[in-house]
C-alpha positions in Angstrom: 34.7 3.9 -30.2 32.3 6.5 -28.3 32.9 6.3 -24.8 28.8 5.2 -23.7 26.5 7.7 -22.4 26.1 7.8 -18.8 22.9 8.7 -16.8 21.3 9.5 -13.6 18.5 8.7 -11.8 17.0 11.3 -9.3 13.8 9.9 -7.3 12.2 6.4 -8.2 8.6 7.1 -6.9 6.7 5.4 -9.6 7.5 1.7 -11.1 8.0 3.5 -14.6 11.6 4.0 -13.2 12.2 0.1 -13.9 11.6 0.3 -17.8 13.4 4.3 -18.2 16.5 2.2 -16.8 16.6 -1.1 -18.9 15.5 0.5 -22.3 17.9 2.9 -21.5 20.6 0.4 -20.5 19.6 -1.9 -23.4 20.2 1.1 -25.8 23.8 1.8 -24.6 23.9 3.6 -21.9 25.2 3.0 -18.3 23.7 3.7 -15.1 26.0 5.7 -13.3 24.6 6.8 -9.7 20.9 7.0 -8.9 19.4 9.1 -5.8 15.5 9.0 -4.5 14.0 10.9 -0.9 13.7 8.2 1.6 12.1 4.6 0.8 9.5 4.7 -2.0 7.6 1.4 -2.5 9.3 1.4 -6.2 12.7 0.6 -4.1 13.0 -2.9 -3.4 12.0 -3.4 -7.1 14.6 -1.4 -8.1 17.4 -2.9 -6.0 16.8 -6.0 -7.3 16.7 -5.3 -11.0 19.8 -2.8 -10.9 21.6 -4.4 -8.0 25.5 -3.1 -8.4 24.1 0.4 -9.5 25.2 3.3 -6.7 23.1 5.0 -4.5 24.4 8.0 -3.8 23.9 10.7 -1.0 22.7 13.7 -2.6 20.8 14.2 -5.3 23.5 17.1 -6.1 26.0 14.5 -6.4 24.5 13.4 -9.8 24.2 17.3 -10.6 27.4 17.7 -10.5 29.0 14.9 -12.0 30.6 16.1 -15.3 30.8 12.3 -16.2 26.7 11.9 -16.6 24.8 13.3 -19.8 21.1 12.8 -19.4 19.2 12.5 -16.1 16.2 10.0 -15.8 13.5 11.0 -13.3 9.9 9.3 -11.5 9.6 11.4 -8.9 6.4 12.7 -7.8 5.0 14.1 -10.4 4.9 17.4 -8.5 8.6 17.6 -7.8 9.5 16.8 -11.8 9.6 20.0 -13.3 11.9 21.2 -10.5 14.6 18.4 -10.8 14.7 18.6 -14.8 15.8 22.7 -14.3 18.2 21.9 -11.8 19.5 19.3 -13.7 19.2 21.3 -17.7 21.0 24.2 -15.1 24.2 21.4 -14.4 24.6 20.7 -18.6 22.2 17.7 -18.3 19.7 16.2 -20.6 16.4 15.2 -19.0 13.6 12.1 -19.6 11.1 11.9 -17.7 8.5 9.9 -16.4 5.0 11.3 -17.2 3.3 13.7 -16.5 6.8 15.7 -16.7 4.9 18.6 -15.1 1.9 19.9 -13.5 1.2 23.8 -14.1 1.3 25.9 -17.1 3.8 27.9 -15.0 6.0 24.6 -14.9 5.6 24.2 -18.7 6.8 27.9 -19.0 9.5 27.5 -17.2 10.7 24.0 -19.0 10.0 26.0 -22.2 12.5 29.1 -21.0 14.9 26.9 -19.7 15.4 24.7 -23.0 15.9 27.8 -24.8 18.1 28.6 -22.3 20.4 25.9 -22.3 20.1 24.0 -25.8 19.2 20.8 -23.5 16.8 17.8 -24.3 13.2 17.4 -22.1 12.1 14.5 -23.0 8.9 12.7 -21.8 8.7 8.8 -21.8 5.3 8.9 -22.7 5.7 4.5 -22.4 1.7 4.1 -23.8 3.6 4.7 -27.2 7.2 4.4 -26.2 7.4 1.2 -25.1 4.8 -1.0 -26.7 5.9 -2.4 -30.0 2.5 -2.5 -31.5 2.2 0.7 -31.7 5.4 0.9 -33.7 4.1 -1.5 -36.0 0.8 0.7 -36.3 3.2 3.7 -36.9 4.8 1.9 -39.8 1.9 0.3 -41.1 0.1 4.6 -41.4 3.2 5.4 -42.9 2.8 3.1 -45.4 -0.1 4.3 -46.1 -2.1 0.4 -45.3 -5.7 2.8 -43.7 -5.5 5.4 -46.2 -5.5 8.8 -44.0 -6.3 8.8 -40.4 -9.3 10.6 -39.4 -9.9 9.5 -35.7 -8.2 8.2 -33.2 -9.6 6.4 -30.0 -8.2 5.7 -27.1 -8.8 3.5 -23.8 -7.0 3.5 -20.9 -7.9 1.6 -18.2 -5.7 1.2 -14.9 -5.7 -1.0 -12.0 -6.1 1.3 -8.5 -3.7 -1.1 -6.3 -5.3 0.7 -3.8 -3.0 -0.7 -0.8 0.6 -0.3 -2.9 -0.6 3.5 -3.7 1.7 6.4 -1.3 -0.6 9.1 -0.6 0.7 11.9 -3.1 -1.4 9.3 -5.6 -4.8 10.4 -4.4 -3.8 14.3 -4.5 -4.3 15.5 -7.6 -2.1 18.7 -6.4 1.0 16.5 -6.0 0.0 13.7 -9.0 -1.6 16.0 -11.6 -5.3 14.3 -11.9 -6.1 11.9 -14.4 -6.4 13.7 -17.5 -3.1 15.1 -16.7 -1.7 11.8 -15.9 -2.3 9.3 -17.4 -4.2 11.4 -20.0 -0.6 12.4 -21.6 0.0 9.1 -23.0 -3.4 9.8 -25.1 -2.7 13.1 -26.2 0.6 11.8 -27.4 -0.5 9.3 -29.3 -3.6 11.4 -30.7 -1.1 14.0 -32.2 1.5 11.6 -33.2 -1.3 9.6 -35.4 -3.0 12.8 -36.8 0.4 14.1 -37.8 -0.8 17.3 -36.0 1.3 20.1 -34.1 -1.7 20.8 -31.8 -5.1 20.5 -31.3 -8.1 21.6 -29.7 -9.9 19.7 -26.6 -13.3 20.3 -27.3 -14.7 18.4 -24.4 -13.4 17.3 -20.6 -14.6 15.9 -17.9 -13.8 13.9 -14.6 -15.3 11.8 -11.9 -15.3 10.2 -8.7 -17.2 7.1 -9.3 -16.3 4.6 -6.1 -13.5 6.8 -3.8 -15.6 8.6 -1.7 -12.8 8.2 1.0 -10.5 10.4 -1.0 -13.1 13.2 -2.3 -10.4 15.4 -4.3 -9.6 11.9 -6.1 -11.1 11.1 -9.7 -11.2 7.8 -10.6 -12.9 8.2 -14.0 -12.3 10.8 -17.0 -12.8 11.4 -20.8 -12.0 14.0 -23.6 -12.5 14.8 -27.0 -10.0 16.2 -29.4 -10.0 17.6 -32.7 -6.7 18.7 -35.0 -7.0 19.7 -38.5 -9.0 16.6 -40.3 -8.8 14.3 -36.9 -11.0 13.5 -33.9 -10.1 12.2 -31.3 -11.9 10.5 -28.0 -10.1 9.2 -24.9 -11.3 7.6 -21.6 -9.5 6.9 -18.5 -10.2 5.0 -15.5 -9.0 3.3 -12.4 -11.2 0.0 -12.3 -9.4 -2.4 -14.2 -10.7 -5.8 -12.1 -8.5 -8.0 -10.7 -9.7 -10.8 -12.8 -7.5 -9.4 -15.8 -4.5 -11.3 -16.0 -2.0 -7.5 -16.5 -2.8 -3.6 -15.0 -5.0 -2.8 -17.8 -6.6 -3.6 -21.1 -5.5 -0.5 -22.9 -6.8 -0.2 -26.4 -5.7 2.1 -29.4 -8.0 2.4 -32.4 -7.3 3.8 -35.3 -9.9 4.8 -38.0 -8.3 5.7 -41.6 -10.3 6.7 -44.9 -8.8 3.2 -46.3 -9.1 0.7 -43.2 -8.8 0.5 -39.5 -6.4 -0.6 -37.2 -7.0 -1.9 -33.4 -4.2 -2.1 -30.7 -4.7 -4.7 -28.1 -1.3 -3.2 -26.4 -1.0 -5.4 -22.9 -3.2 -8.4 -23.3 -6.2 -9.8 -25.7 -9.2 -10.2 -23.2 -10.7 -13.0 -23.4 -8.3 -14.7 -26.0 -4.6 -14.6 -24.7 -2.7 -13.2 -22.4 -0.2 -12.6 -24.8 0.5 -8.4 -25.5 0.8 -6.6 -28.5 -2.2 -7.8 -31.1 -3.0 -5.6 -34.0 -5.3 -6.4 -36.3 -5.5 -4.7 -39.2 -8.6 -4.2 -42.3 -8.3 -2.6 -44.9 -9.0 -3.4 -48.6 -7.4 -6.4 -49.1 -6.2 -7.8 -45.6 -8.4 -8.4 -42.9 -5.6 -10.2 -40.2 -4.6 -10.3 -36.5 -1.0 -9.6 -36.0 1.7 -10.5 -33.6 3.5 -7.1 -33.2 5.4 -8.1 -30.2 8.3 -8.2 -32.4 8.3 -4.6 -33.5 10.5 -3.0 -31.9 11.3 0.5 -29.5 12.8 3.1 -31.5 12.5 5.5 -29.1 15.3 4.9 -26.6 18.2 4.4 -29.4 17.0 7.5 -30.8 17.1 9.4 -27.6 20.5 8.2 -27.1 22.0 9.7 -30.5 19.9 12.5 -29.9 21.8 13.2 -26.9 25.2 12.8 -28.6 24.1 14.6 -31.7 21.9 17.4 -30.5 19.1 16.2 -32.8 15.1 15.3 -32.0 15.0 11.7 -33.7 13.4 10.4 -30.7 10.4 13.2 -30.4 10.0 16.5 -31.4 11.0 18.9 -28.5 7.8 21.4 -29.0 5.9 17.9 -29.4 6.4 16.9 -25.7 5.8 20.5 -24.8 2.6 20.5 -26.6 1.3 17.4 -25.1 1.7 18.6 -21.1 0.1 21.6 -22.5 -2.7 20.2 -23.6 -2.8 17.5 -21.0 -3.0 20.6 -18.4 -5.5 22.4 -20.3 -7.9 19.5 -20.2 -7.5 18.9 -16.3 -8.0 22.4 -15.4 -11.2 22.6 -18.0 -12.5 19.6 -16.3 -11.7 20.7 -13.0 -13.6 24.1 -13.6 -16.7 21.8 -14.8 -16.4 19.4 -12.0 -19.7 18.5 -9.6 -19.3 15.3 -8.2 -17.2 14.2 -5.3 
């Protein structure tokens, strides 16, 4: 029997750090020694749901533990791209939390070093990742159930938490902006669903809408996509009320030349507060579905990509792609932006 794959964590600054852990742990591995700067809010969440994992000293210590394959890492967004070279430069595979970088000069660097060392980047890009509806809706394409996709819509609203936020949130210098953000997860799932390499953003653009107390801050933003045969449009925003029973009613809708399929991925407004409804139409089924049952490929893949040096889990130049085009939008928006 294979002796179980052992990971790292290095910084726990966003709550994403929770679910990287379990999947992970839940998929076979073990949590061997975890390290974060100082006390992040995420921390007294994370004591309590990995309370016999060891904190180490150093952040090094993990580095240069021969014993630990992959390291896991939410750390400021800013400091991401730095720990997954130090860590590809110790013989370690990476996931990260997204965005897993800022700059183009980050993504260059990722892209030299994995060619480099023959090690794994991987983004948990959780929008796809790690709701099971949207591995139903990736079954159900495959399958052929809409015919051939030819747009792809995304919403994704987020609740600000405004008093739980640190203050690297708010600059988009340390946390990317919100196309970069929170935008991956769109891009992700755009060119997964087209089945595309890359694509063009034909339109981006950002707002502050209600934070005039933190000016560099956008609280709203939007983009259009095309790829070969596909459009795509997503929007983004902080204002999620607090009347909504979960952090955000995010929304995936699919539009195929046979049918149409609609993700309601954390809650159904309105209805239930039950996740994970897809309702499907084509031309001969016209039903809501529970999808909750689906499954997460993702981490068991990632794991036996690890042993096996394959990309089962995600393409390698796929997770590059999507940073770069994540980056390319925030910085086109950024050059376009008038508001404050």
């Amino acid at each position: 029997m294979a002796e179980p794959l052992r990971m790292g964590v290095v910084g726990i600054d966003h709550r994403h750090i929770y679910t990287m852990v379990s999947h992970m742990q839940a998929a076979g591995a073990e949590l061997a020694g975890w390290w974060t700067d100082g006390t992040p809010e995420p921390l007294e969440g994370f004591l309590k749901r990995f309370p016999d994992a060891r904190r180490v000293a150093t952040a090094e210590a993990l580095y240069d533990d021969p014993s630990i394959d992959v390291i896991l890492t939410a750390a400021v967004p800013c400091d991401r791209a730095g720990i997954a070279l130090r860590a590809m430069d110790a013989g370690k595979d990476v996931m990260t939390d997204k965005p897993g970088c800022l700059t183009l000069a980050d993504l260059q660097a990722l892209r030299a070093k994995v060619a480099e060392t023959g090690r794994i980047w991987s983004v948990d890009f959780s929008e796809r990742f790690e709701v099971p509806s949207v591995t139903m809706a990736a079954e159900l394409v495959a399958e052929g159930a809409i015919g051939r996709v030819i747009q792809v819509l995304g919403l994704g609203p987020h609740r600000l938490n405004r008093a739980t936020r640190p203050g690297w949130f708010f600059d988009p210098a340390r946390n990317g902006g919100i196309l970069a953000d929170i935008g991956s997860h769109q891009i992700d799932q755009f060119l997964f669903f087209a089945g595309a390499e890359t694509a063009e953003i034909t339109m981006a653009t950002t707002a502050n809408r209600a934070n005039p107390q933190d000016p560099d801050f956008r609280d709203f933003g939007q983009m259009a996509l095309r790829a070969e045969g596909v459009d795509g449009y997503v929007r983004l925003d902080w204002f999620t009320p607090d009347g909504l029973p979960t952090w955000g009613d995010g929304r995936l809708f699919l539009l195929g030349t046979e049918g149409t399929i609609e993700l309601r991925k954390y809650v159904d407004a309105g209805r239930s507060e039950k996740s994970d409804t897809l309702i499907l139409t084509n031309g001969s089924r016209c039903e809501t579905i529970d999808a909750s049952g689906a499954g997460l490929p993702y981490f068991a893949r990632l794991v036996a990509d690890i042993r096996d040096r394959t990309e089962t889990a995600m393409p390698q130049a796929h997770a590059f792609k999507v940073m770069e085009l994540a980056i390319t939008a925030q910085e086109m928006a950024d050059r376009t932006a008038t508001d404050q």
